[in-house]
Structure formats: C-alpha cells, structure tokens
N, C-alpha and C positions, 0 to 999 in steps of 0.2 A: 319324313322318315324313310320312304320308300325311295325316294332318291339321294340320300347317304346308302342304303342298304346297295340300289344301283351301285355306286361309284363300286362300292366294297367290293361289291360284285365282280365285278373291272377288274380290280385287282387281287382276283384270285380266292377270296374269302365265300363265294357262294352264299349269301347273306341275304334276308327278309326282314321285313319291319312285321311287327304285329303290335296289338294294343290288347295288354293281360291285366284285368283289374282296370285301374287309373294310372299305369305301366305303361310307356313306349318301350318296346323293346326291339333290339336288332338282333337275330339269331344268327352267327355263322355254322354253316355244315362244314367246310374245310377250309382250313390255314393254310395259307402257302407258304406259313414257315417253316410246315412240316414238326420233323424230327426237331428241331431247333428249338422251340416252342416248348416242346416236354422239357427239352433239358434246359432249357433256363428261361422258366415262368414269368421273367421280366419284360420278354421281348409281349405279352400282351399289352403292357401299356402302352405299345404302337398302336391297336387296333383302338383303343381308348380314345388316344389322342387324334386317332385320325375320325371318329367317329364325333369328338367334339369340333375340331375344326369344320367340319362338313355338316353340322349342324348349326354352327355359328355362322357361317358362311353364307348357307341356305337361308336362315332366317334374320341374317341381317345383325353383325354383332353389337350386344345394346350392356354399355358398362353398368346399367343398373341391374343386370338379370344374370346373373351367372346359369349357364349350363352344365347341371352336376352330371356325369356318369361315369357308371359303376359296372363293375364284372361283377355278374351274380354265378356263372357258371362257365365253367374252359376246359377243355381238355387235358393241361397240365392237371389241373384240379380231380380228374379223373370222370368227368363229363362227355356224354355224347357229343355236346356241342357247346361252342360257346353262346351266352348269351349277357351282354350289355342292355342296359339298361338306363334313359335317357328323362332325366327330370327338368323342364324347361322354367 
C-alpha cells in the first residue's frame, strides 16, 4: 500500500497508506485535478482505478481475488481529503 500511495505521490496526489480498523486505506491531501475535480466528481474514479491497477500490479493480479475499492471521502464530496479505501 505504501507504494501505490508512492506512485500517487509521483503524480501529484500527495497520498499515504494507513491501516484504520481491518481498513487499508490511502489518504490523498491534494488532487491535481484541482478545480476539475469539484466540478465534475466523476473525474475521482481515475484515482480509483489507478489505485486498483497499482494494487493489482504490485500484488501480482490473481483472477480468483477481486480487489474492491471504494471512495469513502473526496473533496467533491465536501471532505478535507480524499480517502480510498482498499479490500484485498
């Protein structure tokens, strides 16, 4: 997790892993999609997909184990930050 969170990093998202409960989560502090991002709340399901690619990737993708995640909190949504959420 800490290195999806890296990559994200890389790409402007300022992002950490943490483990909240039986939770992986990845927190970003800012989007570089900016202004974008508020106005049309769709462009999160980039950060989504690039958080499950780079999770499947890292761990090696296995057709009997699906990798669920989910946006629990975003900015559009009116959140300090966003925060994904990663079920293995």
């Amino acid at each position: 997790m800490h290195a999806a969170a890296d990559a994200l990093t890389a790409h402007g998202f300022a992002a950490h892993a943490e483990k909240r409960n039986n939770e992986l989560r990845i927190v970003s502090e800012h989007c570089p999609f900016g202004e974008a991002a508020l106005e049309n709340p769709v462009i999160c399901a980039v950060d989504r997909g690039m958080v499950r690619g780079l999770v499947d990737r890292l761990l090696g993708a296995d057709p009997d184990r699906e990798t669920v995640v989910s946006l629990q909190a975003s900015k559009p949504m009116g959140d300090r930050t966003c925060v994904t959420t990663v079920e293995i």
